[in-house]
N, C-alpha and C positions, 0 to 999 in steps of 0.2 A: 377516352381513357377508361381504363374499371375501376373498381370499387379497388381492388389489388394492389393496382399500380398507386394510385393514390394512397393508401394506403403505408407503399413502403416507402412512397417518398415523403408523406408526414414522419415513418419513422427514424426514418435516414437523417432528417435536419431538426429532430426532434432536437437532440443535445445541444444545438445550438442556443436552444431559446431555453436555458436553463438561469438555477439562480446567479447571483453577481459571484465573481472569484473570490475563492476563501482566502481568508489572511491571516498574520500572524496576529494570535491575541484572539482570534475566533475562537468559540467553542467547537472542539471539532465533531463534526455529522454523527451522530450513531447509529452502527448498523448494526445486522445481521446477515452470517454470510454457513456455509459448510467449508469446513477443514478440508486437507485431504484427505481426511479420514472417514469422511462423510458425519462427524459430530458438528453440533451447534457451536457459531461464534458470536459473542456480542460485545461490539468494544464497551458499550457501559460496563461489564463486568472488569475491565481495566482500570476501572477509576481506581486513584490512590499507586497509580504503579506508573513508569515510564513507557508508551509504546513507540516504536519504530513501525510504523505503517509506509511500505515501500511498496509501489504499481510497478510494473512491468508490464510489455507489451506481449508476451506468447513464450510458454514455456517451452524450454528446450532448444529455442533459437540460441545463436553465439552469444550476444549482449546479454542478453537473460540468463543461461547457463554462469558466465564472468561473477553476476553481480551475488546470485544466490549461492556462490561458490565461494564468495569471500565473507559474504556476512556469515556463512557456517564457519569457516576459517574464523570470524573474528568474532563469533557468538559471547566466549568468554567474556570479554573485554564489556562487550554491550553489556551481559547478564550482570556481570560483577559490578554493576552500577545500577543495579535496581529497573533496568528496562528488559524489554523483551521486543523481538523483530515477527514480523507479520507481513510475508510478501504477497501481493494478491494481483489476480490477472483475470482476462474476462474467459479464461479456462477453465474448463466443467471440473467437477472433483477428480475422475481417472486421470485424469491428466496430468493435476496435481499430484495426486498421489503415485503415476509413473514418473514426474520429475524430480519429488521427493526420493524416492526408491534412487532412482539412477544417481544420482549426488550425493547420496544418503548425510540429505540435508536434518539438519537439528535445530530448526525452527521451523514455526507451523506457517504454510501457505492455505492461503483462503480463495474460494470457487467466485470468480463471479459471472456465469454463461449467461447472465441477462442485463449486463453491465448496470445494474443498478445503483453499487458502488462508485464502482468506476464514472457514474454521471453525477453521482451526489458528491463527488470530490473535483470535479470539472477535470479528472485527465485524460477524457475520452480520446481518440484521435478523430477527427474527422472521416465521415465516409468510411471510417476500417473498425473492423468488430473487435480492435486491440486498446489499452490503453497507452497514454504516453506514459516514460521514467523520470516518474516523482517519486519522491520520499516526504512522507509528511513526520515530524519530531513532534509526537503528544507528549504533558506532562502528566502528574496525575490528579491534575484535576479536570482533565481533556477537554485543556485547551493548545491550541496549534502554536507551537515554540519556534518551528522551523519549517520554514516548504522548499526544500529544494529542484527545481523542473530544469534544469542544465546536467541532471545527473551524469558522472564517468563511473561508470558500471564496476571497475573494478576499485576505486577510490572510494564509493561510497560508504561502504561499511569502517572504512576508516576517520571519516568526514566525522559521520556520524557518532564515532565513539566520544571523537573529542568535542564535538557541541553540547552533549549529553554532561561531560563532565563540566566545561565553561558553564552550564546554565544552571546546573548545579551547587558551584563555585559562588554564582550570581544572588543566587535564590539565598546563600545560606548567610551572606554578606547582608542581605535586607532585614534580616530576623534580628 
């Protein structure tokens, strides 16, 4: 065997041997990713706000297109309650930024061609250089409120408005 071949098969079953699955009540991971704009993202810079961090598997396929089609559709809803949505894929920024363009989506997706995210949040697929469709629900003090991994591409963005609102409801009931 070469040095290659071994190689890409440590890379291949790498994500396997990653940390334990994140849960509700984790803090969630902070990263750093490029926009489709090719600007800086850091979700530490979220703390103190609502995030919607939703994975997909490859922009521009049908299920992908469904789900970022609705969360632009249902932006309002999410916005007017203090959150913001953040879809991200193990696609390069042009990519992005052609998926954006073509939808003329109005939230920002984020780049991830080295699935870095995509493995520090466990939605990797196996053997495919795509992510599974998760939705993770941060509060603001970024911790994980919600992990959805049964995601219905075009129900989500409405799932999620009204969990945002119930845990909001929840929160203000403890004070």
């Amino acid at each position: 065997m070469t040095f290659q071949f071994i190689l890409s098969l440590a890379l291949l079953f790498s994500p396997l041997v990653r940390a334990a699955d994140l849960k509700i009540g984790d803090s969630a991971p902070v990263f750093s990713a490029k926009t489709q704009e090719g600007k800086d993202f850091n979700l530490a810079d979220r703390k103190g706000q609502w995030t919607v961090l939703y994975f997909y598997p490859k922009a521009g396929t049908p299920g992908c297109t469904k789900q970022a089609c609705a969360f632009r559709d249902n932006i309002e809803k999410i916005r007017s309650q203090g959150a913001d949505v953040f879809g991200i894929s193990a696609d390069s920024v042009e990519a992005q930024a052609a998926f954006h363009k073509e939808h003329r989506l109005t939230f920002t997706l984020l780049a991830d061609p080295e699935d870095k995210v995509v493995n520090l949040y466990g939605s990797k697929m196996p053997f495919l250089k795509m992510s599974k469709r998760w939705t993770f629900l941060i509060d603001p003090s970024l911790k994980i409120r919600s992990i959805a991994k049964d995601v219905d591409p075009v129900m989500d963005s409405e799932r999620v408005a009204k969990e945002i609102s119930e845990f909001q409801t929840q929160d203000k009931a403890k004070k």
